[in-house]
N, CA, C and O of each residue as an XYZ file, in Angstrom:
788
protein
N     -24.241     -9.805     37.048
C     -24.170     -9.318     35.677
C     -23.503     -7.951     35.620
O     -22.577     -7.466     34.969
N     -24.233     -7.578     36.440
C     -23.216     -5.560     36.487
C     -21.771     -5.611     36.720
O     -20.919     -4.940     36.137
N     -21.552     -6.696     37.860
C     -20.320     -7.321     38.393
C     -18.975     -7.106     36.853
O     -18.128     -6.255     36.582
N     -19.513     -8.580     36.112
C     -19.226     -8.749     35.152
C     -19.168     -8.245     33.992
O     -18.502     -8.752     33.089
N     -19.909     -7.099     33.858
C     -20.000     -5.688     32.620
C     -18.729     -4.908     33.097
O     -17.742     -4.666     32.403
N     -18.936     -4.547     34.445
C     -18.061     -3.572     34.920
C     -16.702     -4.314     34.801
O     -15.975     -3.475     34.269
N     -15.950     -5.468     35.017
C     -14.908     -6.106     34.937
C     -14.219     -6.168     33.355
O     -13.069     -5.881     33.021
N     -15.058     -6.523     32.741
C     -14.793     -6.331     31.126
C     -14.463     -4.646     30.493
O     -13.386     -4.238     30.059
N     -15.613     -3.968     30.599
C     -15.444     -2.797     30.767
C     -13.874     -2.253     31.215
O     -13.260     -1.451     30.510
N     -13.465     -2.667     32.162
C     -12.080     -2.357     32.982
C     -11.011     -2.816     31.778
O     -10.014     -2.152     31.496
N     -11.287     -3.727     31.297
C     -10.139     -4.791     30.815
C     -10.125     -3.655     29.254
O      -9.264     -3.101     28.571
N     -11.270     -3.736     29.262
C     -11.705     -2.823     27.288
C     -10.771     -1.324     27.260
O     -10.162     -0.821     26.316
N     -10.945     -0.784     28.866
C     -10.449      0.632     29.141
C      -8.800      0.463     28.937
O      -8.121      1.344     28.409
N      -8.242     -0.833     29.445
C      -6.865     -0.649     29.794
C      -6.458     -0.861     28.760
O      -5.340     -0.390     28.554
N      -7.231     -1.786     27.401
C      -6.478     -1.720     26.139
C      -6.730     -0.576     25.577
O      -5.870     -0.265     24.753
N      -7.739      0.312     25.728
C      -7.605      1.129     25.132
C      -6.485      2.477     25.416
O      -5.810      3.216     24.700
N      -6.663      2.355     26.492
C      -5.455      2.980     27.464
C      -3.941      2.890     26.475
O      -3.223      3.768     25.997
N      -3.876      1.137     26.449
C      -2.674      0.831     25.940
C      -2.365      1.242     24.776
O      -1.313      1.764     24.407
N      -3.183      1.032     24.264
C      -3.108      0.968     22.880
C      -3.050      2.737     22.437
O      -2.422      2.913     21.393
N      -3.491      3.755     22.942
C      -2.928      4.995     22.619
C      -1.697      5.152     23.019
O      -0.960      5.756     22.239
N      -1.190      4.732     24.155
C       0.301      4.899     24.643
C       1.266      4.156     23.435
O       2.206      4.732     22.886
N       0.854      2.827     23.157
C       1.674      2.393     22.060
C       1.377      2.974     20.657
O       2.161      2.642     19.768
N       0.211      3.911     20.292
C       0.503      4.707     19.142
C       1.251      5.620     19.077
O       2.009      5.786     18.121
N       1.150      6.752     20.560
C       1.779      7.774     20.681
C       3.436      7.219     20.937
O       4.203      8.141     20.656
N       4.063      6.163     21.321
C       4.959      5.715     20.758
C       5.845      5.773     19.621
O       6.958      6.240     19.377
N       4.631      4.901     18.800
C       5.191      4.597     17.295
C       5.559      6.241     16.789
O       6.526      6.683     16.170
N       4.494      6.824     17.276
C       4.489      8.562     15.912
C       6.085      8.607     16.790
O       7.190      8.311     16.337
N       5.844      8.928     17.716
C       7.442      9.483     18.642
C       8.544      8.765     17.786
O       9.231      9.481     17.058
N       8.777      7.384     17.810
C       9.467      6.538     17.157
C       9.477      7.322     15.696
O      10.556      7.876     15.486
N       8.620      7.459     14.780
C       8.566      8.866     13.743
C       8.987      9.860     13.446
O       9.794     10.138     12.558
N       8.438     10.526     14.216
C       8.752     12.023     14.598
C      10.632     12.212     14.446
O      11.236     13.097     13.840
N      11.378     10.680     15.469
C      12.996     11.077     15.137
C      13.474      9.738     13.990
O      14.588      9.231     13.860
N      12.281      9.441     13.310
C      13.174      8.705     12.333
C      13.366      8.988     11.184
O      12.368      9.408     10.597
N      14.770      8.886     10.309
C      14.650      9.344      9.135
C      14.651      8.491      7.710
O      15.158      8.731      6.614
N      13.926      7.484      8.169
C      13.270      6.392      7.509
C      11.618      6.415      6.815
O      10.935      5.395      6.724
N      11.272      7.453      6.473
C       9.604      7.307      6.408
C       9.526      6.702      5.035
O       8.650      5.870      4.800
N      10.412      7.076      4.090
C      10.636      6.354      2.630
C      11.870      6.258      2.060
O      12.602      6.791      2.895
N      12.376      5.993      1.377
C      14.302      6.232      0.687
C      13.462      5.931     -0.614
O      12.442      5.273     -0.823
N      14.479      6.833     -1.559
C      14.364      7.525     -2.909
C      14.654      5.519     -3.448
O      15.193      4.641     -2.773
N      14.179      5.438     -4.546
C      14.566      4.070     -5.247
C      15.841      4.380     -5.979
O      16.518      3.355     -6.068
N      16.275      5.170     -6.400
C      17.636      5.217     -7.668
C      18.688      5.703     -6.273
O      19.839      5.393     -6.583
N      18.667      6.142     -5.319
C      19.519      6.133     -4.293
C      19.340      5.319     -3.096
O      18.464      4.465     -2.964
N      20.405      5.699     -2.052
C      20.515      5.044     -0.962
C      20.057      6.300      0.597
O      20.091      6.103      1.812
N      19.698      7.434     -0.162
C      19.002      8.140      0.618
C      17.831      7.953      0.836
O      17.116      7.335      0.047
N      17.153      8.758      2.630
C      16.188      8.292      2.899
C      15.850      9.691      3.507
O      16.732     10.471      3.868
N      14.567      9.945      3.594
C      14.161     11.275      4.568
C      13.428     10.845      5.636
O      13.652      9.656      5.862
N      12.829     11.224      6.205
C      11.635     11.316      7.436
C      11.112     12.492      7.426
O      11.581     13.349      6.677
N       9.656     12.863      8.549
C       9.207     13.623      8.070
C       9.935     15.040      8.524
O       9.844     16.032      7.802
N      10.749     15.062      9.919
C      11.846     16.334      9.791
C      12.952     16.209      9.603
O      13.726     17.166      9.625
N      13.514     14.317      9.237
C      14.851     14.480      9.300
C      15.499     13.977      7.970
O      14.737     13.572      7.092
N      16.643     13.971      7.785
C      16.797     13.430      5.918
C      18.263     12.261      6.794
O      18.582     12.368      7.978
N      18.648     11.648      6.182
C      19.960     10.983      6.221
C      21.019     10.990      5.432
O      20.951     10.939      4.204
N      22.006     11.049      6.057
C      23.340     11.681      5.450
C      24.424     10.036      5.190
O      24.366      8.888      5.630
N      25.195     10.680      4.380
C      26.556      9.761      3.798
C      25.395      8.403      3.357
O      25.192      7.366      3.989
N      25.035      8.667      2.614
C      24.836      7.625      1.560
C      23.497      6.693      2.032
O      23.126      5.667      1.461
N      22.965      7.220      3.039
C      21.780      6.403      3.993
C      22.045      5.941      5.647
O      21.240      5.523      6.479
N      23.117      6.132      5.719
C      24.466      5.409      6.791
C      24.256      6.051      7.941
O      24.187      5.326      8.932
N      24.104      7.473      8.137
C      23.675      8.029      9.526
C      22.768      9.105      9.383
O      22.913      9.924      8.476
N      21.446      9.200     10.555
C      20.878     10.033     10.448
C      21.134     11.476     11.327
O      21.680     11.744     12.397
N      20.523     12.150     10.407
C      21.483     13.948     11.132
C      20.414     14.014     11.589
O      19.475     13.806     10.821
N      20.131     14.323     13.001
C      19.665     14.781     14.150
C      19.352     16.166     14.800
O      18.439     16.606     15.500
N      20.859     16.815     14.101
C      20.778     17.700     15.067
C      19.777     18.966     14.318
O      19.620     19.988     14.986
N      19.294     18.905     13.316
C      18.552     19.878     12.684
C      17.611     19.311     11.709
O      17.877     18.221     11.203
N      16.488     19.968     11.382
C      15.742     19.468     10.423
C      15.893     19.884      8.782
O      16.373     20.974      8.471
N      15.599     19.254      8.129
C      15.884     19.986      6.903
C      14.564     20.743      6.341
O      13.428     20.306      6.525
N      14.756     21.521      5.879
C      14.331     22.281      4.883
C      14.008     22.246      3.698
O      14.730     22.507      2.736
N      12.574     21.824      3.694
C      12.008     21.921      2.438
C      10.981     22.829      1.962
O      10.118     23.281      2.713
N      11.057     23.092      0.772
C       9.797     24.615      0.714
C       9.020     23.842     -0.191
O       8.995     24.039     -1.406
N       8.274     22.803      0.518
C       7.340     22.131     -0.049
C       6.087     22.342      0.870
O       6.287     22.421      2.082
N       4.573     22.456      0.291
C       3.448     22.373      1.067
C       2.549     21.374      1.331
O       1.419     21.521      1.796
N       3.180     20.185      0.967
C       3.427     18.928      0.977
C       3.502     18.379      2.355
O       2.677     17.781      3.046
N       5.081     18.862      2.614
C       5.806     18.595      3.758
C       5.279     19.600      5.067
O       5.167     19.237      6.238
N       5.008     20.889      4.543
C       4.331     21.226      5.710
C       3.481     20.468      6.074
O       3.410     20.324      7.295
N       2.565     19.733      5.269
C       1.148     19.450      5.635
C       1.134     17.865      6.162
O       0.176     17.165      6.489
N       2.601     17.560      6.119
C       2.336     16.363      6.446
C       3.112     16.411      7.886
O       2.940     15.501      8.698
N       3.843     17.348      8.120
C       4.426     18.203      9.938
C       2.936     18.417     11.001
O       2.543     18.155     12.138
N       2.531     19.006      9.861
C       1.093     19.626     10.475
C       0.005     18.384     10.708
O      -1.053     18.553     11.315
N       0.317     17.436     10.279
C      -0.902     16.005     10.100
C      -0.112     15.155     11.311
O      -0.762     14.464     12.096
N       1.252     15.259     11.388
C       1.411     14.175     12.610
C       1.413     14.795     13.716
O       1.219     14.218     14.786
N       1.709     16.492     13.568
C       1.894     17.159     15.121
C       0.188     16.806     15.449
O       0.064     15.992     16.365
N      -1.173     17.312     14.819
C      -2.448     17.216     15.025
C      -2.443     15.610     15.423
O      -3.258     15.335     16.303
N      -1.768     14.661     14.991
C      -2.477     13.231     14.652
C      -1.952     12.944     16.693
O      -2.658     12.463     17.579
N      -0.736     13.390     16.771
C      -0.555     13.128     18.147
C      -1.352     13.641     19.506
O      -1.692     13.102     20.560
N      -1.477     15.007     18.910
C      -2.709     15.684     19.868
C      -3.457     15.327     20.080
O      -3.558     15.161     21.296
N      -4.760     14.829     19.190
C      -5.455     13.968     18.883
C      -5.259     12.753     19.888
O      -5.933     12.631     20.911
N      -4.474     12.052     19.574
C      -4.175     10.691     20.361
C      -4.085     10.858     21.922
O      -4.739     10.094     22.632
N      -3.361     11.752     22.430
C      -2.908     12.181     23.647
C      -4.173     12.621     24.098
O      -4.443     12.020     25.138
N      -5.359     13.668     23.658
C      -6.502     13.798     23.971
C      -7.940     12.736     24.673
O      -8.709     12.782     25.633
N      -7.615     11.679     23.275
C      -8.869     10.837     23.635
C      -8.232      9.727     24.303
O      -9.039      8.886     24.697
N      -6.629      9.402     24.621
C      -6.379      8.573     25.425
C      -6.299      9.364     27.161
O      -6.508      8.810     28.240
N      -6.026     10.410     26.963
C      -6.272     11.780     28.301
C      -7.608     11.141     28.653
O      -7.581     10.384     29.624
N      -9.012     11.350     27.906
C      -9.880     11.531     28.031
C     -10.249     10.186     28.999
O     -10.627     10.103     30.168
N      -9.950      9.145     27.924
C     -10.241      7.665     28.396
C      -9.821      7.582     29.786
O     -10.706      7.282     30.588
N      -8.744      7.770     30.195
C      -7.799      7.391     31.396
C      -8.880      8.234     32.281
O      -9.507      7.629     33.150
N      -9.068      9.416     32.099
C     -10.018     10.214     33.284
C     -10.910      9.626     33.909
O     -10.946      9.342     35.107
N     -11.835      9.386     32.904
C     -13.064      9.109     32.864
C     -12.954      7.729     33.521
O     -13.677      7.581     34.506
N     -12.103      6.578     33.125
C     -11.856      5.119     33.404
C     -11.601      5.361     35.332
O     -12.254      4.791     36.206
N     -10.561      6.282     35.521
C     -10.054      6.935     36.846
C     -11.275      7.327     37.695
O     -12.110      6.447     37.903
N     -11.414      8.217     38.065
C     -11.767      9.372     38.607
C     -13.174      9.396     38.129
O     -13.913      8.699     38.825
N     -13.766     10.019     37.110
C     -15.160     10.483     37.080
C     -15.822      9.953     35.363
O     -15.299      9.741     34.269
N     -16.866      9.919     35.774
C     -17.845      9.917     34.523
C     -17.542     11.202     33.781
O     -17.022     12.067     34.486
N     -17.752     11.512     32.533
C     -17.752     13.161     31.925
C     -19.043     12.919     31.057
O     -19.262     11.798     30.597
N     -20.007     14.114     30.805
C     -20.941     13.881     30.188
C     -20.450     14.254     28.240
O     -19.984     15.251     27.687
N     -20.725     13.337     27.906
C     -20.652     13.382     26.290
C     -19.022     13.080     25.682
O     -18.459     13.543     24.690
N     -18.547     12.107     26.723
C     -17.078     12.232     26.787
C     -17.227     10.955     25.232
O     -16.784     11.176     24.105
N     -17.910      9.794     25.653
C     -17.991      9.346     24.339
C     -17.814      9.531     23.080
O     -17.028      8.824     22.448
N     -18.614     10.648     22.439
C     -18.706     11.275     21.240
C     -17.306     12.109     21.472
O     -16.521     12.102     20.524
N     -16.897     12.898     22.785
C     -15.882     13.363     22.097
C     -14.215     12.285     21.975
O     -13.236     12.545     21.275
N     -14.357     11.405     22.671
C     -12.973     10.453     22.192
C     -13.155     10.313     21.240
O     -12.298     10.726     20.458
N     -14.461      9.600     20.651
C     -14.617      8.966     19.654
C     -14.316     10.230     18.686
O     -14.174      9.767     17.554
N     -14.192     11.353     18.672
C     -13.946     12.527     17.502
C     -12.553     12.505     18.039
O     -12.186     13.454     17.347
N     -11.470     12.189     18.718
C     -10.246     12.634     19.224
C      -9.659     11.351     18.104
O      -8.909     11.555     17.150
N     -10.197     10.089     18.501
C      -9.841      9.059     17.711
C      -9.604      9.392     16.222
O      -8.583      9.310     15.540
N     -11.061      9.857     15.877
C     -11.457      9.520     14.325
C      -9.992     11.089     13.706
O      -9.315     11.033     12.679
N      -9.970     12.112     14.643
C      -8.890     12.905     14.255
C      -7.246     12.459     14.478
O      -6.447     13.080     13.778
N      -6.701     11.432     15.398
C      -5.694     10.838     15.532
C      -5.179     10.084     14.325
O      -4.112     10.231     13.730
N      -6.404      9.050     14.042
C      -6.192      8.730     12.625
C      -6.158      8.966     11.840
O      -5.252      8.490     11.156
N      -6.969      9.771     11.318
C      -7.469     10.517     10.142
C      -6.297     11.616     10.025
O      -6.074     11.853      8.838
N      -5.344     12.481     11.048
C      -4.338     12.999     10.578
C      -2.950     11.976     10.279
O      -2.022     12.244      9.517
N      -3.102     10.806     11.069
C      -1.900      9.881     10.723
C      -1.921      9.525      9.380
O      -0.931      9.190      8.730
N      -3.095      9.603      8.963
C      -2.870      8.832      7.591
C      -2.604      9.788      6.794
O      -2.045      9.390      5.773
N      -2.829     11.233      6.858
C      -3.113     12.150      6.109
C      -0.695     12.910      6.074
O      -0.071     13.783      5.470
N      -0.378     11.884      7.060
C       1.333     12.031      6.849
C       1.539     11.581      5.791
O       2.434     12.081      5.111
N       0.811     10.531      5.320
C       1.033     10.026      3.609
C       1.112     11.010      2.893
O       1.429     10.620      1.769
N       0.984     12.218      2.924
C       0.869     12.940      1.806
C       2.108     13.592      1.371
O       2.252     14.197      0.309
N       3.050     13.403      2.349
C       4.247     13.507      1.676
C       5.092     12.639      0.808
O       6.204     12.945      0.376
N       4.396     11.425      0.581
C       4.917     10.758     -0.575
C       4.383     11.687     -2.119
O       4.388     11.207     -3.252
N       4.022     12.876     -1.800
C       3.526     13.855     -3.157
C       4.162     14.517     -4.109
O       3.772     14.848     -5.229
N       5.827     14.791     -3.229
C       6.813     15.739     -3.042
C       7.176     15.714     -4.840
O       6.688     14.846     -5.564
N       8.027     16.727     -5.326
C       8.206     16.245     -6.577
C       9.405     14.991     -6.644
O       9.558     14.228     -7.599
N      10.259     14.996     -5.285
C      11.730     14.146     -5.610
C      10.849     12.252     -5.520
O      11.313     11.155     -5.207
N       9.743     12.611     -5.877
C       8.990     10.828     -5.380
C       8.341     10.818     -6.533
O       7.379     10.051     -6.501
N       8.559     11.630     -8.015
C       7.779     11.538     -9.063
C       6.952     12.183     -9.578
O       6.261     12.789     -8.760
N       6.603     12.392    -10.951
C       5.515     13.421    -11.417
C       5.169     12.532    -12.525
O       5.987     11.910    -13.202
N       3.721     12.512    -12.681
C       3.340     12.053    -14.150
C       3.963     12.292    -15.001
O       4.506     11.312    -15.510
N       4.195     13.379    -15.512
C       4.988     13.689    -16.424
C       6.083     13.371    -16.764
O       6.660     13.520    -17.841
N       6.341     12.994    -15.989
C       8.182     12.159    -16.380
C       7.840     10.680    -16.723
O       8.708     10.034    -17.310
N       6.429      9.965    -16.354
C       6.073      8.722    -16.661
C       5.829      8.256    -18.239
O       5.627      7.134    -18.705
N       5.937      9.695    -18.943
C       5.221      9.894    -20.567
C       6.820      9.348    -21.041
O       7.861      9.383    -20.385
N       6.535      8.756    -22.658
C       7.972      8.084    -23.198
C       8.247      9.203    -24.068
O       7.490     10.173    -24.054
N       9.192      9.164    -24.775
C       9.473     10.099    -26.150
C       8.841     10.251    -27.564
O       8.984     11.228    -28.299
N       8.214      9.275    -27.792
C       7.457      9.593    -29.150
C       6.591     10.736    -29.182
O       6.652     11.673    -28.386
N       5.844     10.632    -30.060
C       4.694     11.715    -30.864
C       3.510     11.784    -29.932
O       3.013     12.873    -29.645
N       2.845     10.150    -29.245
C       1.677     10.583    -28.998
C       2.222     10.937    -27.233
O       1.601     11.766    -26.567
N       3.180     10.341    -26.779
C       3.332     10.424    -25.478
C       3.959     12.085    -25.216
O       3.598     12.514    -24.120
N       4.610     12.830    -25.825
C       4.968     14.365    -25.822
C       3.449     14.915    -25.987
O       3.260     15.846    -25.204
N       2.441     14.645    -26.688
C       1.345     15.586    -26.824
C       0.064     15.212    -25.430
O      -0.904     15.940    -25.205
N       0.338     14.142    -24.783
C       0.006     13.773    -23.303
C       1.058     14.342    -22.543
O       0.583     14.960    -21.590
N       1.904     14.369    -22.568
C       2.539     15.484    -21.493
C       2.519     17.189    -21.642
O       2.762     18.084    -20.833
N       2.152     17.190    -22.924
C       1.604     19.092    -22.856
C       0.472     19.175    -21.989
O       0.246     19.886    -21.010
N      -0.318     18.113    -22.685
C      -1.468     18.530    -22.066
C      -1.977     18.168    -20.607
O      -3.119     18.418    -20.220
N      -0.971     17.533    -19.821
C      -1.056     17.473    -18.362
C      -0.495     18.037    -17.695
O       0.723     17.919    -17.832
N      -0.873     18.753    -16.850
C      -0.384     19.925    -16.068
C       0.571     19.119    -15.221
O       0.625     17.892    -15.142
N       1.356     20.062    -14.567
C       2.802     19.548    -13.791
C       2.276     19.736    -12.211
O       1.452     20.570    -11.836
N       3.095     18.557    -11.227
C       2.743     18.824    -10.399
C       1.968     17.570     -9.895
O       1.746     17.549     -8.685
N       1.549     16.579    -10.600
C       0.864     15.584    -10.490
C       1.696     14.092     -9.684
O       2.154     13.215    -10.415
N       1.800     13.976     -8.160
C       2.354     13.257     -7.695
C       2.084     11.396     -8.419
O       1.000     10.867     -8.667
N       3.329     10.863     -8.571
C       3.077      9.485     -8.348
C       3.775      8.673     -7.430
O       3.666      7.454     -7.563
N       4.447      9.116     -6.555
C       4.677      8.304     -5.384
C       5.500      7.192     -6.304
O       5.626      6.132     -5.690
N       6.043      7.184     -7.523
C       6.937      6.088     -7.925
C       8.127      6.148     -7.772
O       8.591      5.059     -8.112
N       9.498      7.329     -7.194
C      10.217      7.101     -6.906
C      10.899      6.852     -5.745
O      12.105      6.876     -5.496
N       9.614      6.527     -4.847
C       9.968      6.451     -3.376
C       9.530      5.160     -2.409
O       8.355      5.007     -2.075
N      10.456      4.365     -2.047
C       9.790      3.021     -1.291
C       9.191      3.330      0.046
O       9.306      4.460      0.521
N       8.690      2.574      0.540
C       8.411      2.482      2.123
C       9.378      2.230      2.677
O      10.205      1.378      2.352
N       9.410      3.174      3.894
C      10.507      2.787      5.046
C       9.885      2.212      6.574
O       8.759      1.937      6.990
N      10.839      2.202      6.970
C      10.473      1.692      8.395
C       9.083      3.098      9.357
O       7.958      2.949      9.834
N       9.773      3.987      9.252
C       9.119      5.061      9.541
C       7.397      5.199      9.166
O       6.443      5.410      9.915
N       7.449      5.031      8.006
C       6.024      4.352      7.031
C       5.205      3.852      8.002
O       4.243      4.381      8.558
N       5.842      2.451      8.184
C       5.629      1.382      9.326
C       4.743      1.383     10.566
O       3.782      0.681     10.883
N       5.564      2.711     11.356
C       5.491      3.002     12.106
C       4.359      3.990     12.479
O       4.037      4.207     13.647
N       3.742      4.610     11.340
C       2.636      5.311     11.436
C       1.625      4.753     11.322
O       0.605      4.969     11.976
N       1.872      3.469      9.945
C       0.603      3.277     10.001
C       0.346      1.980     10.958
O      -0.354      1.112     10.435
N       0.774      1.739     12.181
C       0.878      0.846     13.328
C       0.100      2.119     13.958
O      -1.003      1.739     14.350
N       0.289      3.414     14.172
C      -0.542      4.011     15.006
C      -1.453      4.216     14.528
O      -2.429      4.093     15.268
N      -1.650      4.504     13.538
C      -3.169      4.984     12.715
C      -4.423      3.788     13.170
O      -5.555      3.868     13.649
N      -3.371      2.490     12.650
C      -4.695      1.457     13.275
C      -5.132      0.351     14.806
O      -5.830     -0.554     15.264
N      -3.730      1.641     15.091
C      -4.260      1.244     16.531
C      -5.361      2.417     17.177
O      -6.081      1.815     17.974
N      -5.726      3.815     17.115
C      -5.823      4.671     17.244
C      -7.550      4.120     16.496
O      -8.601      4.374     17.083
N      -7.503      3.449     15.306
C      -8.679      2.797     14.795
C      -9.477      2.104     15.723
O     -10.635      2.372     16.041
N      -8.534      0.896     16.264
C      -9.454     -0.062     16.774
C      -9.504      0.567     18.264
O     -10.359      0.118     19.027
N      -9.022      1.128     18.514
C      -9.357      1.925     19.835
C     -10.984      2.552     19.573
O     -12.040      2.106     20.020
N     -10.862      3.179     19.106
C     -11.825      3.960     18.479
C     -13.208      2.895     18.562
O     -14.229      2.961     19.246
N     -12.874      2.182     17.833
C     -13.880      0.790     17.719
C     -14.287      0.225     19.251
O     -15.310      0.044     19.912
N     -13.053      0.088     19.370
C     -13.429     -0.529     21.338
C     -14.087      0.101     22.231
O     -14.465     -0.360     23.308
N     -14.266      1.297     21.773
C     -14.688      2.471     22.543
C     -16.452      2.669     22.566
O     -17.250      2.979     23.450
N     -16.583      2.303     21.056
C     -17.622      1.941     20.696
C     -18.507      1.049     21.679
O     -19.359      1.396     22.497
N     -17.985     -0.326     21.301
C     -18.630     -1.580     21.703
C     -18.900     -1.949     22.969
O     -19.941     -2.422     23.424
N     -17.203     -1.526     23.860
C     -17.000     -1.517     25.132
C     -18.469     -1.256     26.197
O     -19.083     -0.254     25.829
N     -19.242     -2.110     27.662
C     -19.817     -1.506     28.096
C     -19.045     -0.085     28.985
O     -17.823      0.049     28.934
N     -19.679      0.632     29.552
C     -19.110      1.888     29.940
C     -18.718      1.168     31.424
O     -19.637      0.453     31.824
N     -17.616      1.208     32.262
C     -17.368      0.679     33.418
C     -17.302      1.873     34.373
O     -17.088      2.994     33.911
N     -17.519      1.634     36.010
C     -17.642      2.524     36.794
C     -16.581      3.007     37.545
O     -16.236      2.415     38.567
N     -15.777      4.449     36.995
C     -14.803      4.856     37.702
C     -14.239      3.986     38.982
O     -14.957      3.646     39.922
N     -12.650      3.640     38.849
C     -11.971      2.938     39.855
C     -12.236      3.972     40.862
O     -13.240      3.341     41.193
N     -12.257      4.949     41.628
C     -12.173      5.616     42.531
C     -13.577      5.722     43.417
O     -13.733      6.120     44.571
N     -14.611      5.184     42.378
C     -15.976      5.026     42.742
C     -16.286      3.779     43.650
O     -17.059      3.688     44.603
N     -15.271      2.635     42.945
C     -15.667      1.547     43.349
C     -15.689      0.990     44.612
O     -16.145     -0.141     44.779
């Protein structure tokens, strides 16, 4: 029976193993794509540091663009954390699976996880930007729709002028892998360091 805990255990570790390597992937795959959404009334597209040039047709590489949005910081700042995160509790896993037991290593993957994801998803928030929509532009021209746009403050994202891109995709492939890791981690019995065995 221990035999057989410990063998499963092994098998639970290596997907979990895997499965951070193929998140920290996808964000990487991210990080240089400039696909995360394209505008709907154009053929432009951004990512989260890169934008695309001549009409959607090639992406510029060699620099990031510049936006003085806090938006976009926060969504730089959500995938650089979301990768750390990932690289941490899959660090952690691999050790521990390797080499040694760690005491309370559990609770902390399981917080490396729940922060891997929880900043991947939190890259969504650059669909907020103003070039992706504002309530206010959703109001029509008459009488009652002008006296609903006084009275709503500006600034109010709707994410309606901007589709999903591939980039999109690609995050949220890590977010829920980074999930069910998390989960496996859970359920998994604990197996006894290969170096022990």
């Amino acid at each position: 029976m221990v035999c057989c805990c410990n063998t499963i255990g092994n098998v639970f570790r290596l997907v979990i193993v895997g499965g951070c390597v193929f998140a920290l992937f996808m964000q990487f795959l991210n990080t240089y794509s400039c696909d995360l959404f394209s505008f709907r009334d154009s053929t432009d597209s951004i990512g989260i540091w890169y934008e695309s040039m001549n009409a959607g047709q090639e992406c510029n590489l060699t620099e990031a663009y510049t936006e003085d949005s806090s938006l976009v910081s926060a969504a730089r700042s959500a995938m650089v954390l979301s990768m750390i995160c990932g690289m941490v509790a899959g660090g952690l896993v691999l050790t521990e699976w390797i080499f040694c037991e760690i005491c309370c290593a559990g609770c902390v993957q399981n917080l490396a996880f729940i922060g891997a994801w929880g900043c991947g998803l939190g890259v969504y928030i650059i669909y907020g930007i103003q070039a992706c929509g504002d309530l206010k532009d959703e109001f029509g021209d008459d009488a009652i729709a002008n006296a609903g746009s006084n009275a709503i403050p500006d600034g109010i994202p709707t994410g309606r002028n901007c589709e999903w891109g591939r980039g999109a995709t690609y995050n949220l492939l890590a977010c829920v892998s980074y999930f069910g890791c998390g989960i496996l981690l859970c359920f998994a019995p604990q197996p006894k360091p290969l170096c022990k065995d």
